[in-house]
C-alpha positions in Angstrom: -30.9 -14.4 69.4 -31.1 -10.9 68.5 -27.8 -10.6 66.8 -28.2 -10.1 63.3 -25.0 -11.6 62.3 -24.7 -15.6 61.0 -24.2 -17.8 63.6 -21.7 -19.9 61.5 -20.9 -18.3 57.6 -22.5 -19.8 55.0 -20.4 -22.7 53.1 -20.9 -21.8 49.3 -18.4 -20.3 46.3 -19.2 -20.1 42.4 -19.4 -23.3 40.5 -21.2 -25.7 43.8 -22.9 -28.7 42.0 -25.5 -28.7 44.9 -26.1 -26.1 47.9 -28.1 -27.7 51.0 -30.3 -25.2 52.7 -31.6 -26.1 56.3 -34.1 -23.9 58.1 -31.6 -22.5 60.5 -28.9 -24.1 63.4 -30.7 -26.1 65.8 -29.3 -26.0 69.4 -26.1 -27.8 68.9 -24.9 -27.1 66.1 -25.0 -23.6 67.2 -23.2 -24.2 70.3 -21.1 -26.3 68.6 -20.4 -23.8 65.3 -21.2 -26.8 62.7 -23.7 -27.6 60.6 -26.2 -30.2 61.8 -24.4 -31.4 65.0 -27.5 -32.6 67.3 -26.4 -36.5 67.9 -29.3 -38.3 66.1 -29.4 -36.4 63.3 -29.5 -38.5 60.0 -27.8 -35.3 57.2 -24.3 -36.6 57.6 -25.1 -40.3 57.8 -27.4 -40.1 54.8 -25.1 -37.9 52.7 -22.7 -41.1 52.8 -26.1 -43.6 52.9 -26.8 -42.1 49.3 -22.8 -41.4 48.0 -22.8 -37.9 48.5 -19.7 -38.0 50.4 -17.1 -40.8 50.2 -17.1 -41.5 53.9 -19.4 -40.6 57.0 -18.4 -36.8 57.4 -18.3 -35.5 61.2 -20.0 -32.4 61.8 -17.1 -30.5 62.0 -16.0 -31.3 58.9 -18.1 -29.8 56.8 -16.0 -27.5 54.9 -14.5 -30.7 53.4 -18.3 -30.4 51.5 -16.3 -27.7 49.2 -14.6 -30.2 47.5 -17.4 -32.0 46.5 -18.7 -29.0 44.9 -21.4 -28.8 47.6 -21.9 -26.2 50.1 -24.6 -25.5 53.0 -26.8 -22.6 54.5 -29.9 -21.9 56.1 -32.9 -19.5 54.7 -32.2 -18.2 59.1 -29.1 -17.8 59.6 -29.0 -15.6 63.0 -31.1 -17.3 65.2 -30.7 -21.1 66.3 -33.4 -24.0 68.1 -36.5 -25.9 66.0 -38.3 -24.4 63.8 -41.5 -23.8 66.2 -38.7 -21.1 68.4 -37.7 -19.6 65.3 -39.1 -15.9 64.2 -40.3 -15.8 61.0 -38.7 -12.0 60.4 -35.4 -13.8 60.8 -35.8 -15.7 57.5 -33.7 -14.4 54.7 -35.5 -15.3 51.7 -34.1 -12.2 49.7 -30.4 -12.7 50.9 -30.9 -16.4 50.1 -32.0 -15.7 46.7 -29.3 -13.5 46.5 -26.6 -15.8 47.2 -28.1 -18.3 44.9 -28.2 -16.0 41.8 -24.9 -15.0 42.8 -23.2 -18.4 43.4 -25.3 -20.1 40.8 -25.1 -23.7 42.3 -27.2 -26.2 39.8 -29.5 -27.5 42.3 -30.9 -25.9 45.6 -31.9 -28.6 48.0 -33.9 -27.8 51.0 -33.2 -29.9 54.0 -36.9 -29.8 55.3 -40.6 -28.7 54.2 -40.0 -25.3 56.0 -37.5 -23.5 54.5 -39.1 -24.9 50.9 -42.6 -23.4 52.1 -41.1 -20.2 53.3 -39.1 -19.9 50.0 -41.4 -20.8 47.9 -44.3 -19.0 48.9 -42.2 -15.8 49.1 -40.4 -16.5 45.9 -43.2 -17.7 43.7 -46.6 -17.0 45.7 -46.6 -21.0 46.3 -49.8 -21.9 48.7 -49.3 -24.7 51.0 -46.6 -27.2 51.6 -44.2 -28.1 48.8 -44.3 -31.8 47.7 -41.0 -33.6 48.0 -38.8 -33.7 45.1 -37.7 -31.8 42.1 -39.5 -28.7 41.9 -41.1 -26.7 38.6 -39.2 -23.3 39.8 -36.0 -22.6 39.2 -33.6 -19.1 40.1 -32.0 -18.8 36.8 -30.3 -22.1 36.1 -30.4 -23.2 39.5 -32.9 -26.4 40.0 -34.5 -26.2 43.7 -35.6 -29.7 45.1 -37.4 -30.7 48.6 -35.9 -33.4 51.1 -37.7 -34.5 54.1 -35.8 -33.4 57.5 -32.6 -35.0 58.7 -33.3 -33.7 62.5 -34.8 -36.2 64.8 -37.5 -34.0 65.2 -38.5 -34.9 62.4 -38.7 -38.8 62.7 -42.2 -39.5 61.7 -41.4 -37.7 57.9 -38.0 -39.5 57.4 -38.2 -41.0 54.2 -34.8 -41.7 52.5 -36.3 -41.7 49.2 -36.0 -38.2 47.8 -32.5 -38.1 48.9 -31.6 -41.2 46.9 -33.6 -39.0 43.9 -31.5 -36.0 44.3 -28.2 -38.1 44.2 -29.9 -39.0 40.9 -30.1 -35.9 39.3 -26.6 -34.5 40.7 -24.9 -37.8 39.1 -26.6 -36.5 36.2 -25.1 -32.7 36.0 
């Protein structure tokens, strides 16, 4: 895509316990304007797996999240496929910063190595791929943590694990 307008509008407002950020919207969730849509995809099945959510959320629920106190984005938020068909000039690390120091969620979870990388290294000169987990950095208050990838593409990763940590430290805010 060459628009430079969102796809689908971020989910966030002040006071979010936790804000997901994916890389950007794969294929169907674009088409079908919802967050992490692809059939197969483990983000809304986990989110329940872990007690995130009290029941399994539908992709077109997600602005239910809200009243969890957690919200979504994406560090791309114009283009849509995997992450190998994405343009690197599309990634927003600036205007995601941005919203983060304006929103001020307590913890910034990254929904795949990518986005984390890209952040990171822009951010904070980081060299390599982040570990998984609670990260040193922070944006002001606002803890940033690394989850392995929910998408099918990235099956050979998948380890529920840091999930069930980062249910541990939001139970803890």
């Amino acid at each position: 895509m060459s628009d430079r307008r969102p796809i689908i509008p971020d989910l966030l407002r002040p006071g979010l316990r936790l804000v997901f950020c994916g890389s950007a919207l794969g294929t169907a969730s674009a088409k079908a304007k919802a967050y992490y849509a692809k059939p197969g995809n483990k983000f809304w099945p986990t989110l329940h797996d872990i007690g995130l959510t009290p029941h399994r959320f539908a992709p077109g629920d997600y602005p239910a999240l809200l009243e969890l106190g957690i919200g979504l984005t994406d560090i791309n938020k114009t283009q849509s496929g995997n992450d190998d068909a994405l343009a690197p000039e599309h990634d927003d690390v600036a205007g995601l910063a941005a919203k983060i120091e304006r929103y001020r969620p307590a913890i910034l979870a990254f929904t795949a190595k990518r986005p984390a990388q890209v952040f990171l290294r822009d951010s904070f000169g980081l060299q390599g791929p982040p570990p998984y987990g609670l990260q040193p950095q922070r944006i002001g208050r606002t803890r940033l943590f690394v989850l392995p990838s929910t998408s099918g593409s990235g099956v050979r990763y998948w380890d529920i694990a840091p999930w069930r940590e980062l249910k541990i430290l939001f139970d803890g805010l």
